[in-house]
N, CA, C and O atoms as CSV, one atom per row, in Angstrom:
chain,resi,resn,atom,element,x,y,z
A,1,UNK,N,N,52.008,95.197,66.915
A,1,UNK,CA,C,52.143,93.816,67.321
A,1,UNK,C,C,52.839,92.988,66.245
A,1,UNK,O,O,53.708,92.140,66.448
A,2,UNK,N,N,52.212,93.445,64.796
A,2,UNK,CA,C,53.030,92.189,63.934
A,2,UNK,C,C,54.756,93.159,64.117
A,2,UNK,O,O,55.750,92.528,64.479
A,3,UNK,N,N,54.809,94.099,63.927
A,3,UNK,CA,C,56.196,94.334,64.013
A,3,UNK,C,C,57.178,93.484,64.991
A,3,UNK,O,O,58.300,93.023,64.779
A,4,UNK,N,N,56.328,93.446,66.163
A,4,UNK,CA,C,57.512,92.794,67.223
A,4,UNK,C,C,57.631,91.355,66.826
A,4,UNK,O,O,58.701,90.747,66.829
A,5,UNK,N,N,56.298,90.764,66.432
A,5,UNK,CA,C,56.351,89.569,65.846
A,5,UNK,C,C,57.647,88.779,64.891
A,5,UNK,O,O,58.186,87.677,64.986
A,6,UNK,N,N,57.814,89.887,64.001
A,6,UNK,CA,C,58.720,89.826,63.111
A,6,UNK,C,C,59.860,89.887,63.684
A,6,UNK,O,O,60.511,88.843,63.712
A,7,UNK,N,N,60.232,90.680,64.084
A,7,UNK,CA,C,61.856,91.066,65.212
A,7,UNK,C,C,61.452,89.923,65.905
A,7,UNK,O,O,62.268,89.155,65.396
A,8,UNK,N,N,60.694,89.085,66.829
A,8,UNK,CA,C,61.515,88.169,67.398
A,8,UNK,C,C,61.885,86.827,66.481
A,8,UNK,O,O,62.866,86.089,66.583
A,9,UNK,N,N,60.812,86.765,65.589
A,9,UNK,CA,C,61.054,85.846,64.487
A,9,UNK,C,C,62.931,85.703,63.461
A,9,UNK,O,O,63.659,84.794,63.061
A,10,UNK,N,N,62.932,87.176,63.466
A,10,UNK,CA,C,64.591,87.236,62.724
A,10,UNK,C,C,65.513,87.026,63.746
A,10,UNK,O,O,66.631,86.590,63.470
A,11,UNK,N,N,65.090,87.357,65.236
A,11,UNK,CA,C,66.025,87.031,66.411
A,11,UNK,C,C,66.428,85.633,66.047
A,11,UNK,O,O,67.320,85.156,65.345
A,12,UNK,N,N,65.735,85.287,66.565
A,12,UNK,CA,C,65.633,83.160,66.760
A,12,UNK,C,C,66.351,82.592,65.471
A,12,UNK,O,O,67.334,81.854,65.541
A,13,UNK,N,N,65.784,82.995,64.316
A,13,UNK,CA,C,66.431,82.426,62.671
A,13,UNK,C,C,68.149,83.093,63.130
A,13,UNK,O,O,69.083,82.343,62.843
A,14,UNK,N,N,68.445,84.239,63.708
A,14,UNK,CA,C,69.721,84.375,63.559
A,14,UNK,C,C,70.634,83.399,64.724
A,14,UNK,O,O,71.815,83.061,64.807
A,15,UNK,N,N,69.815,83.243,65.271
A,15,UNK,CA,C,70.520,82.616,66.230
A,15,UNK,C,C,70.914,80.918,66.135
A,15,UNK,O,O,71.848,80.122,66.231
A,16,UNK,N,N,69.290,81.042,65.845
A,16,UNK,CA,C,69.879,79.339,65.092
A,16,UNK,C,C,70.901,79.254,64.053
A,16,UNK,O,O,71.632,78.269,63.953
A,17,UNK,N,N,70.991,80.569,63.044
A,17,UNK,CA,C,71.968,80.246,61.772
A,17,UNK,C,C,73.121,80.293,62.616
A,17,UNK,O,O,73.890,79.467,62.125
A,18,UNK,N,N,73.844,80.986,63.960
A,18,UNK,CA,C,74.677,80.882,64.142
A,18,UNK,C,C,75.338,79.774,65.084
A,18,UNK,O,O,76.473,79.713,65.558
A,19,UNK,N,N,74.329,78.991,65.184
A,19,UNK,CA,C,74.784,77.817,65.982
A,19,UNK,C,C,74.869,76.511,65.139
A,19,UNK,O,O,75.236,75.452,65.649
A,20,UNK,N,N,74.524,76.623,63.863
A,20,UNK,CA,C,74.511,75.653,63.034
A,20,UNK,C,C,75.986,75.413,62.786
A,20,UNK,O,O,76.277,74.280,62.403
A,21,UNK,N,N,76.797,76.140,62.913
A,21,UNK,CA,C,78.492,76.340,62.365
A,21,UNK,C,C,79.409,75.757,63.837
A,21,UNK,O,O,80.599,75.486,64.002
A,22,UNK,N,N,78.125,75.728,64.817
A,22,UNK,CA,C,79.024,75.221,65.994
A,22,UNK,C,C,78.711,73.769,66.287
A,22,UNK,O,O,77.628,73.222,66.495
A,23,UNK,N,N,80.340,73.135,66.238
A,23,UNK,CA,C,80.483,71.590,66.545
A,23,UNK,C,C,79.661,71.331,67.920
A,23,UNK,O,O,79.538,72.311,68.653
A,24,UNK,N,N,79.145,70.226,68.297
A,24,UNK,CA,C,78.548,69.921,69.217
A,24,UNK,C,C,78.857,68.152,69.606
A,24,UNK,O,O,78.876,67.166,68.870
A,25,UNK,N,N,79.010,68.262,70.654
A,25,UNK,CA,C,79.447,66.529,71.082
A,25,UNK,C,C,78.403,66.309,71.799
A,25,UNK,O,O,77.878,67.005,72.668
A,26,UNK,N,N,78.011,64.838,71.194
A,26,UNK,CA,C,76.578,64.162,72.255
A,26,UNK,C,C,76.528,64.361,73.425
A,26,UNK,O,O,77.484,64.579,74.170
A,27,UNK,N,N,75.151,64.292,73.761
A,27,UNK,CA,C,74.774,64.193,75.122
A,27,UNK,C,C,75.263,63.313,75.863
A,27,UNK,O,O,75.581,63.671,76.998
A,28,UNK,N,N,75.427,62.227,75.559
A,28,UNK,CA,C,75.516,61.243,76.490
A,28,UNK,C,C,76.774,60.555,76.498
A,28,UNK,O,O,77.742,60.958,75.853
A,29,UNK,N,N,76.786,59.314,77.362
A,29,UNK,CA,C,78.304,59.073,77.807
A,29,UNK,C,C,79.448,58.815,76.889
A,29,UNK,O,O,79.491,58.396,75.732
A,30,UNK,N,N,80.396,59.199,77.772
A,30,UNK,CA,C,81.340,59.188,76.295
A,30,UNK,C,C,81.683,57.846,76.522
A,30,UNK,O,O,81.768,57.389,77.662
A,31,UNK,N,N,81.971,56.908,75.081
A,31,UNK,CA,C,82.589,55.584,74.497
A,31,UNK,C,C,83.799,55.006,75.777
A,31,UNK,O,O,83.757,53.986,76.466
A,32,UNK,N,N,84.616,55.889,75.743
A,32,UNK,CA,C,86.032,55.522,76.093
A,32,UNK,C,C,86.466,57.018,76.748
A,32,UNK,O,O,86.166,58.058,76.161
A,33,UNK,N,N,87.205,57.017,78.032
A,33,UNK,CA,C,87.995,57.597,79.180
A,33,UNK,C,C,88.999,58.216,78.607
A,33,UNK,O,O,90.131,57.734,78.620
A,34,UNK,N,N,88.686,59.442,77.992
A,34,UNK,CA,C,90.299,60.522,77.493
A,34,UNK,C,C,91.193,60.692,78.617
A,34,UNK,O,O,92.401,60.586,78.403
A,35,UNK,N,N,90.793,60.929,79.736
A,35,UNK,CA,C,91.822,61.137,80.903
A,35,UNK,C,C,93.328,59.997,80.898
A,35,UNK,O,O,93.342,58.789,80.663
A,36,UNK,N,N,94.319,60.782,81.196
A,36,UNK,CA,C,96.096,60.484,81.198
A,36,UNK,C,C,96.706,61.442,80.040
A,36,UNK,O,O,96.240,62.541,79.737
A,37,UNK,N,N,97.870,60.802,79.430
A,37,UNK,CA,C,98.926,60.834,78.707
A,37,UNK,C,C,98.599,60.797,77.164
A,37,UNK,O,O,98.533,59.619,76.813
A,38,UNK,N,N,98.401,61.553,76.251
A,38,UNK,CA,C,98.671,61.188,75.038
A,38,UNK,C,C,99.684,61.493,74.001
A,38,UNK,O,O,100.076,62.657,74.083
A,39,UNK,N,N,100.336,60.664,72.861
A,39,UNK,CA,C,101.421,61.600,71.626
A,39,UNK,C,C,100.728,61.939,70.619
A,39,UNK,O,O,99.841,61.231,70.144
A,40,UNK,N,N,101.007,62.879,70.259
A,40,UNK,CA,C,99.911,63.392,69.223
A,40,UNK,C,C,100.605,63.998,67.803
A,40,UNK,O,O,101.468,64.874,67.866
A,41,UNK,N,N,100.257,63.579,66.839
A,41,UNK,CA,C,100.841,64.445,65.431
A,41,UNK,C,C,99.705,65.123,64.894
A,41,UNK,O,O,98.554,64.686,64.885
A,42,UNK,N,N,100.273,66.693,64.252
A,42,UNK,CA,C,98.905,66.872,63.580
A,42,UNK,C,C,99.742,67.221,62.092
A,42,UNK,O,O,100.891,67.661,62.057
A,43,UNK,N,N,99.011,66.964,61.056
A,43,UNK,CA,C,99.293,66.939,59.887
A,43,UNK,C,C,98.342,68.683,59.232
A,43,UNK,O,O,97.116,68.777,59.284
A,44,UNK,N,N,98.985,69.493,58.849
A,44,UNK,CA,C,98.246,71.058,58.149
A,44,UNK,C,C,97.653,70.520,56.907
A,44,UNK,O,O,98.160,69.598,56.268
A,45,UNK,N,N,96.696,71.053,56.630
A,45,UNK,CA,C,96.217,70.740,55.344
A,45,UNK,C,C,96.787,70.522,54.324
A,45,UNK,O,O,96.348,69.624,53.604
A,46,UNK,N,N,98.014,71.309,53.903
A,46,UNK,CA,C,99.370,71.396,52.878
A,46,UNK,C,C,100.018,69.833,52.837
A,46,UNK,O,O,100.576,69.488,51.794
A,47,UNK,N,N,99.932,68.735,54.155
A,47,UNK,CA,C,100.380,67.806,54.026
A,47,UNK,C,C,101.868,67.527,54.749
A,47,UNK,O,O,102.452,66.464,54.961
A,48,UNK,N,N,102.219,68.831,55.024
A,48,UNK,CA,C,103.148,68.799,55.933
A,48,UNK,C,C,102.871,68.958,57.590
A,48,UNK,O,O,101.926,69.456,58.200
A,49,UNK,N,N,104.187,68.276,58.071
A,49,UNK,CA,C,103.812,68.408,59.939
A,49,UNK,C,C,103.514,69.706,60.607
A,49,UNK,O,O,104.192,70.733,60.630
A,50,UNK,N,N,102.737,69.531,60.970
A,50,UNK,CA,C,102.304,70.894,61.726
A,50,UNK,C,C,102.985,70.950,63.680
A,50,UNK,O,O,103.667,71.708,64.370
A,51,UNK,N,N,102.563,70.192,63.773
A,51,UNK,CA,C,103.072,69.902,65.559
A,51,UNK,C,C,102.770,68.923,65.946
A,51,UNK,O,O,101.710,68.399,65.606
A,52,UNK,N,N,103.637,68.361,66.803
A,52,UNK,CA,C,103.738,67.100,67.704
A,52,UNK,C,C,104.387,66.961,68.975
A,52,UNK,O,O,105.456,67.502,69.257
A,53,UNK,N,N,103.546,66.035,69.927
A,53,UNK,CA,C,104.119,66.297,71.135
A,53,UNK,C,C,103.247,65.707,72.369
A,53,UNK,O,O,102.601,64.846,71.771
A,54,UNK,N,N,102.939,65.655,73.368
A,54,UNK,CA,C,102.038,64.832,74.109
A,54,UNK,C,C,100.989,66.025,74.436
A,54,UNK,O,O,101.143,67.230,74.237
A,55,UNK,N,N,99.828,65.314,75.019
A,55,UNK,CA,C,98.774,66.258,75.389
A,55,UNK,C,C,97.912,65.303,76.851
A,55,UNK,O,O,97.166,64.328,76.759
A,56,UNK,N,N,98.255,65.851,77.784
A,56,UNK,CA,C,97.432,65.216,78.939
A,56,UNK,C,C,95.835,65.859,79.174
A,56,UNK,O,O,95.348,66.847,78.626
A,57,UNK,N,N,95.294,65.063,80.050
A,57,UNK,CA,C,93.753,65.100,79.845
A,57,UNK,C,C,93.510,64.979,81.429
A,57,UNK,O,O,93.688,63.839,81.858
A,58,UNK,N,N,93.083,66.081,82.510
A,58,UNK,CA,C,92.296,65.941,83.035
A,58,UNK,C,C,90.747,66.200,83.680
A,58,UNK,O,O,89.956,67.040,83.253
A,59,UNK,N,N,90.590,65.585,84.431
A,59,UNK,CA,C,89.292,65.580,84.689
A,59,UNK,C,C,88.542,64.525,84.688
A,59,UNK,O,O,88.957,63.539,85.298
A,60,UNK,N,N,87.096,64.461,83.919
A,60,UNK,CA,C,85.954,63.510,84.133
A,60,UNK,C,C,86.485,62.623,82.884
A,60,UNK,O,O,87.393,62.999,82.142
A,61,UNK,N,N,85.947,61.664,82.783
A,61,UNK,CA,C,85.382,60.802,81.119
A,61,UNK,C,C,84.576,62.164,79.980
A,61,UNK,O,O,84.691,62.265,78.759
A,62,UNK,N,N,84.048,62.759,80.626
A,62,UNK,CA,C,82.956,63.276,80.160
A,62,UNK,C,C,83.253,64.825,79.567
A,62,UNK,O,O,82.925,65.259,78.463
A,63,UNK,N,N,84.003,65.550,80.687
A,63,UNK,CA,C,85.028,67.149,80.650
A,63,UNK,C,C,86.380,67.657,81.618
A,63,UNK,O,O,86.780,67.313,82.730
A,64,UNK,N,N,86.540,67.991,81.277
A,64,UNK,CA,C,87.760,68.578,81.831
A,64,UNK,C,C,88.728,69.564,81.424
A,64,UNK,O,O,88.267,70.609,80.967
A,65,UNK,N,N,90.187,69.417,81.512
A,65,UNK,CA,C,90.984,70.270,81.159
A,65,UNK,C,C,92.074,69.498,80.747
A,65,UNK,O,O,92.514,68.483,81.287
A,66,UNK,N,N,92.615,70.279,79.372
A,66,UNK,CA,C,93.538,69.501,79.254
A,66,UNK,C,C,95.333,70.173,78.955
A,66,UNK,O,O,95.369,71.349,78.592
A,67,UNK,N,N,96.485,69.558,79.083
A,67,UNK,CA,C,97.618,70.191,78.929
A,67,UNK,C,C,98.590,70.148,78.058
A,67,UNK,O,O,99.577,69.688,78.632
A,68,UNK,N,N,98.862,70.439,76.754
A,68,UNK,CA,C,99.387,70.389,75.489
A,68,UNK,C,C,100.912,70.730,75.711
A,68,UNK,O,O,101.180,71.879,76.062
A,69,UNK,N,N,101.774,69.958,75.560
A,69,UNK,CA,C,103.252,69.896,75.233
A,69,UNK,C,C,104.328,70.034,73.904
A,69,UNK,O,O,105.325,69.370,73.620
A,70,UNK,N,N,103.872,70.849,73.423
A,70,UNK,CA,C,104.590,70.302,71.617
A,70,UNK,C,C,106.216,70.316,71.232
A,70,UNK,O,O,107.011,71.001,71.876
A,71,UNK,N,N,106.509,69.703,70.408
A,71,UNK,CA,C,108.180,69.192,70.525
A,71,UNK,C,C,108.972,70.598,70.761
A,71,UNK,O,O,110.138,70.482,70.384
A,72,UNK,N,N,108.624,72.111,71.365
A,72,UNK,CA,C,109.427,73.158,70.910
A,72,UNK,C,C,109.427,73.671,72.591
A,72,UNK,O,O,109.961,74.513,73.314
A,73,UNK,N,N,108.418,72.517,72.657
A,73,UNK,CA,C,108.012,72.838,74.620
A,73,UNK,C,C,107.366,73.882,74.918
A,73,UNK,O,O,107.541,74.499,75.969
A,74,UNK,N,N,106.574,74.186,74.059
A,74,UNK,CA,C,105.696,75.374,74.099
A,74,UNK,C,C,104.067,74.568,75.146
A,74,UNK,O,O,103.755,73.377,75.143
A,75,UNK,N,N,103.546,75.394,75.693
A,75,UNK,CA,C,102.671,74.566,76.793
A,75,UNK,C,C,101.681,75.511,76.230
A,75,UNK,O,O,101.899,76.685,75.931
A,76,UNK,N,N,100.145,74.618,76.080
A,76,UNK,CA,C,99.361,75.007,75.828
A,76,UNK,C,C,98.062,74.749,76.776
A,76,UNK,O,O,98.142,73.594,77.195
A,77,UNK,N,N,97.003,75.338,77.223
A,77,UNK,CA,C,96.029,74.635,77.818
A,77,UNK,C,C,95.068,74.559,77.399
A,77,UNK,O,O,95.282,74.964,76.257
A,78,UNK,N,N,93.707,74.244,77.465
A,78,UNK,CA,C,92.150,74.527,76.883
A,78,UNK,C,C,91.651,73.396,77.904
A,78,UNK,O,O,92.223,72.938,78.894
A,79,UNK,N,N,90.085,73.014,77.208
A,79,UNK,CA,C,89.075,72.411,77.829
A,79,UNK,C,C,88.749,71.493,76.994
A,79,UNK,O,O,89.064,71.550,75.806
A,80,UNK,N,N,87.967,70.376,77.605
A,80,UNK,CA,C,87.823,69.404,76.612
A,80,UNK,C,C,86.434,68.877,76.935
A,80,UNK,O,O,86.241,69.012,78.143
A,81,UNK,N,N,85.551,68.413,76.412
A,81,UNK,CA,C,84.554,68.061,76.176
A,81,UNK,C,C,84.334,66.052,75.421
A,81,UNK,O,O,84.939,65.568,74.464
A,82,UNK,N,N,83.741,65.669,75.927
A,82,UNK,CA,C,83.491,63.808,75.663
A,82,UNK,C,C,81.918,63.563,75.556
A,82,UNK,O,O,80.985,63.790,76.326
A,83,UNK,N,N,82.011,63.012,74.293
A,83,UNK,CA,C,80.020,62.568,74.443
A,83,UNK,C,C,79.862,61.239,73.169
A,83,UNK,O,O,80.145,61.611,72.030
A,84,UNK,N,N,79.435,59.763,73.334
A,84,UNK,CA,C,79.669,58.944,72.264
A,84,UNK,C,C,81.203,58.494,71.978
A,84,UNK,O,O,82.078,58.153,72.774
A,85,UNK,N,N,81.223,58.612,70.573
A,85,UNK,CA,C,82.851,58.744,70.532
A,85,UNK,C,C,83.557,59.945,70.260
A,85,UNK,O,O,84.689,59.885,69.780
A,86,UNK,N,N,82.701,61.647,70.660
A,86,UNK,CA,C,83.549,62.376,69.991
A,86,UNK,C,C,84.210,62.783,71.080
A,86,UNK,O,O,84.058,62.390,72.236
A,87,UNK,N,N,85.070,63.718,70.596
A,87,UNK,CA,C,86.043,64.701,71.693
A,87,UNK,C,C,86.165,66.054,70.754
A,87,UNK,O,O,86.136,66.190,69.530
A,88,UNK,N,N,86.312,66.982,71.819
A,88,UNK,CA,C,85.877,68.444,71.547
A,88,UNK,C,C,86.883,68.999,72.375
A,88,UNK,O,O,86.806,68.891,73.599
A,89,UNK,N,N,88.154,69.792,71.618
A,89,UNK,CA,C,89.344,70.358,72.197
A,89,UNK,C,C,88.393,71.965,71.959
A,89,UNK,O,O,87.645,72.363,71.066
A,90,UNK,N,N,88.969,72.658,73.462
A,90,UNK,CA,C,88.543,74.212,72.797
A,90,UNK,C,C,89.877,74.885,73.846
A,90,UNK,O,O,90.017,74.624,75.041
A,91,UNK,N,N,90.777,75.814,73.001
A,91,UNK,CA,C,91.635,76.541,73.437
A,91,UNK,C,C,92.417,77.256,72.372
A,91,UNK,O,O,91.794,78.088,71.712
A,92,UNK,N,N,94.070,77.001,72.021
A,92,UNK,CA,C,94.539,78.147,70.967
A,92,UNK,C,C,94.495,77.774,69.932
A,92,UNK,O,O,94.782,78.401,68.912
A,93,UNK,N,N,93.900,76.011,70.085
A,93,UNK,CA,C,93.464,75.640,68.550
A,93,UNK,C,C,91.889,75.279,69.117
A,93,UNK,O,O,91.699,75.362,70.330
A,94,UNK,N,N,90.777,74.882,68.226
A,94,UNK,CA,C,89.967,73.666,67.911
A,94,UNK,C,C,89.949,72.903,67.517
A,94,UNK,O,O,89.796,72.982,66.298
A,95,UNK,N,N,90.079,71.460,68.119
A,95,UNK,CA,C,89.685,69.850,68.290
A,95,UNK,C,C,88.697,69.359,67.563
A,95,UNK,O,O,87.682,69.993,67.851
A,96,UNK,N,N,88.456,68.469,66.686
A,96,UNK,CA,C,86.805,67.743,66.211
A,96,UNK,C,C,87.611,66.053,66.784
A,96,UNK,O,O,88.841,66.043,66.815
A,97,UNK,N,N,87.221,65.381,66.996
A,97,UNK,CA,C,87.851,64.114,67.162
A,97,UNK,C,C,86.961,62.855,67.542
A,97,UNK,O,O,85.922,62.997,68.186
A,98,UNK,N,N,87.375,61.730,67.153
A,98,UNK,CA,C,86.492,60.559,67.678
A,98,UNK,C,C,87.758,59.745,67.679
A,98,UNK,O,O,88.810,59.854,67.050
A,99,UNK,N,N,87.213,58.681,68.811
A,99,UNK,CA,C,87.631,57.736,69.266
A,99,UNK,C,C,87.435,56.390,67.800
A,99,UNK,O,O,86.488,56.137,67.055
A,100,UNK,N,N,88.605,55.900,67.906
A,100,UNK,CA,C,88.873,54.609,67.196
A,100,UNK,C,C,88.557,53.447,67.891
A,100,UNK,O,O,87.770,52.579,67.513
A,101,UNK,N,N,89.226,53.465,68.962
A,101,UNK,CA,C,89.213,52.741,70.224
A,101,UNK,C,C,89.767,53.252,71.178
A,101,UNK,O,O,90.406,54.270,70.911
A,102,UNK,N,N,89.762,52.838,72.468
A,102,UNK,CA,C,90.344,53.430,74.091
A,102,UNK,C,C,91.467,54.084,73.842
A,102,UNK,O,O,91.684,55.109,74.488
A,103,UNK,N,N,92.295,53.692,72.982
A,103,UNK,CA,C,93.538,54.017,72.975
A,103,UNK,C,C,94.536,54.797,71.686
A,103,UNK,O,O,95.755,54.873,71.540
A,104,UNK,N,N,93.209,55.379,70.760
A,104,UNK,CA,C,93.163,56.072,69.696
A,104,UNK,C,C,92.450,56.992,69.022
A,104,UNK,O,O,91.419,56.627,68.456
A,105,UNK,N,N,92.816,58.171,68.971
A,105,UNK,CA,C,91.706,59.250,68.189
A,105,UNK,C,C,92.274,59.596,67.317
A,105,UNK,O,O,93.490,59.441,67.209
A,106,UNK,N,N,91.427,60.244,66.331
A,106,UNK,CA,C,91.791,61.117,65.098
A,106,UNK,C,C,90.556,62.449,64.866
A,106,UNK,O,O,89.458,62.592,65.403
A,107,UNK,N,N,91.347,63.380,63.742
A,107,UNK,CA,C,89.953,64.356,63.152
A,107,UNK,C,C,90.558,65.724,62.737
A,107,UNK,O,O,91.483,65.626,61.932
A,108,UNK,N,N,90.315,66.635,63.017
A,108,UNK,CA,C,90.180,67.601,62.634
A,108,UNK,C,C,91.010,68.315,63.719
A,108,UNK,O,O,91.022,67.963,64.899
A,109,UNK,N,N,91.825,69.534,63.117
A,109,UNK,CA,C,91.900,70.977,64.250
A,109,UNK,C,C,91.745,71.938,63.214
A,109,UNK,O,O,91.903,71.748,62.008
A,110,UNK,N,N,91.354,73.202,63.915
A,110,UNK,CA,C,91.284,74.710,63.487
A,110,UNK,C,C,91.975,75.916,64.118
A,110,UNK,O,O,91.617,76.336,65.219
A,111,UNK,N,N,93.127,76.561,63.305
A,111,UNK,CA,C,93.429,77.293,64.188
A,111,UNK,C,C,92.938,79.062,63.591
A,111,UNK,O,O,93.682,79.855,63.014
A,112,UNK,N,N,91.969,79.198,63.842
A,112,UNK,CA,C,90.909,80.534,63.599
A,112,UNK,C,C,92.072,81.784,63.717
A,112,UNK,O,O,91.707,82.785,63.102
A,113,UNK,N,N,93.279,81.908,64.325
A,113,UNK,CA,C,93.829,83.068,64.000
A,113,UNK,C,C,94.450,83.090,63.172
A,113,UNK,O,O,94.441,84.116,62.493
A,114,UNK,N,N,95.264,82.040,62.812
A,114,UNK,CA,C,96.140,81.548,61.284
A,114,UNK,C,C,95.178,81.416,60.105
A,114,UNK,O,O,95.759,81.568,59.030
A,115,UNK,N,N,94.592,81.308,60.061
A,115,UNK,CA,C,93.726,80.743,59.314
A,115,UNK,C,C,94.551,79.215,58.603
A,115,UNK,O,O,95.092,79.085,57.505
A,116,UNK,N,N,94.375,78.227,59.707
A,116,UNK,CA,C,95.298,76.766,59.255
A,116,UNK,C,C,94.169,75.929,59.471
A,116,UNK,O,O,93.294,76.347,60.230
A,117,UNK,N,N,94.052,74.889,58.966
A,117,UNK,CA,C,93.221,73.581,59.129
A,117,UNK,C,C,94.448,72.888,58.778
A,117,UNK,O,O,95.526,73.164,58.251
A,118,UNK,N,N,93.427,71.133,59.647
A,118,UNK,CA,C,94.388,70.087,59.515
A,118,UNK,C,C,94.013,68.664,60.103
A,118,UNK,O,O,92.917,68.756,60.656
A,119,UNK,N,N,94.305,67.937,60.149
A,119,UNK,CA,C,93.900,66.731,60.886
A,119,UNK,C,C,94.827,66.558,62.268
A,119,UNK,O,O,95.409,67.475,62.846
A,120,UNK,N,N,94.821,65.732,62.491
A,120,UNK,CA,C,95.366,65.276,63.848
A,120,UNK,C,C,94.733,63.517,63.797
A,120,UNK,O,O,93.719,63.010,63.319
A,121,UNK,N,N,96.031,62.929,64.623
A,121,UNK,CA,C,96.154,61.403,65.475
A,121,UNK,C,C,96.526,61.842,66.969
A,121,UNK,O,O,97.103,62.861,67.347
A,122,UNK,N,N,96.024,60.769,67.697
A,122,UNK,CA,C,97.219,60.240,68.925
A,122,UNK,C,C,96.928,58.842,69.566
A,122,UNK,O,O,95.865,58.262,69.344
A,123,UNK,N,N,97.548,58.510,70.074
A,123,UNK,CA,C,97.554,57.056,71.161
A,123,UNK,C,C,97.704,57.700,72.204
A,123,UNK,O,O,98.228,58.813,72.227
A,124,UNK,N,N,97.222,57.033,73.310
A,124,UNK,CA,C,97.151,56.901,74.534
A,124,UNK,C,C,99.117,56.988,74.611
A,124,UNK,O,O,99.756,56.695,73.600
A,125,UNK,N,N,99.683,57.324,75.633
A,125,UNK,CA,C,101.074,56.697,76.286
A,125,UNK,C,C,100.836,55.704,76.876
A,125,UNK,O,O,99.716,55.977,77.307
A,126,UNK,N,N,101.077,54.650,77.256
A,126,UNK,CA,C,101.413,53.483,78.516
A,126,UNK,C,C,101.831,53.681,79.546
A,126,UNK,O,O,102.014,52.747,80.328
């Protein structure tokens, strides 16, 4: 009995250690409506441009899908996630982001096969 005790005890500790490393966006409603048009720059950690180009958003306030354009016209897709002010990109990069206001985000990307980090902006289009 204490044996199994123990095994489920290291289960749970591993599981929690591995969710501690995963970003998470609030529960509840998101601030401001990502859905339309956005231009987006992202800056690589090095300080130089990494990519730029628009990124549309559909779906809810809350999730959806979204469609990445970058100046080389390379098309990208993923999913997106809204809770408070953050935003949560998941596809050939990872997103960390919060809202400034309706019509502005910034934060973080990761691209896990390059091994690149970097920030990112965008505005809304009009």
């Amino acid at each position: 009995m204490n044996r199994f005790v123990i095994v489920m005890l290291c289960a749970v500790l591993l599981v929690a250690c591995g969710s501690a490393d995963t970003p998470t966006v609030p529960a509840d409603a998101p601030a401001f409506d990502v859905t339309g048009e956005w231009a987006y720059e992202m800056i690589a950690a090095d300080g130089n441009v990494w990519d730029n180009g628009t990124i549309t958003f559909k779906g809810s306030a809350s999730s959806g899908a979204y469609n990445q354009i970058n100046v080389y016209e390379i098309e990208y897709t993923g999913e997106y996630t809204a809770g408070g002010n953050a935003l949560q990109l998941t596809g050939y990069l990872n997103w960390q982001g919060t809202f400034s206001d309706a019509d502005t985000l910034s934060g973080t990307w990761v691209d896990d096969q390059n091994d690149q980090t970097g920030t990112f902006t965008a505005t809304r289009n009009p």
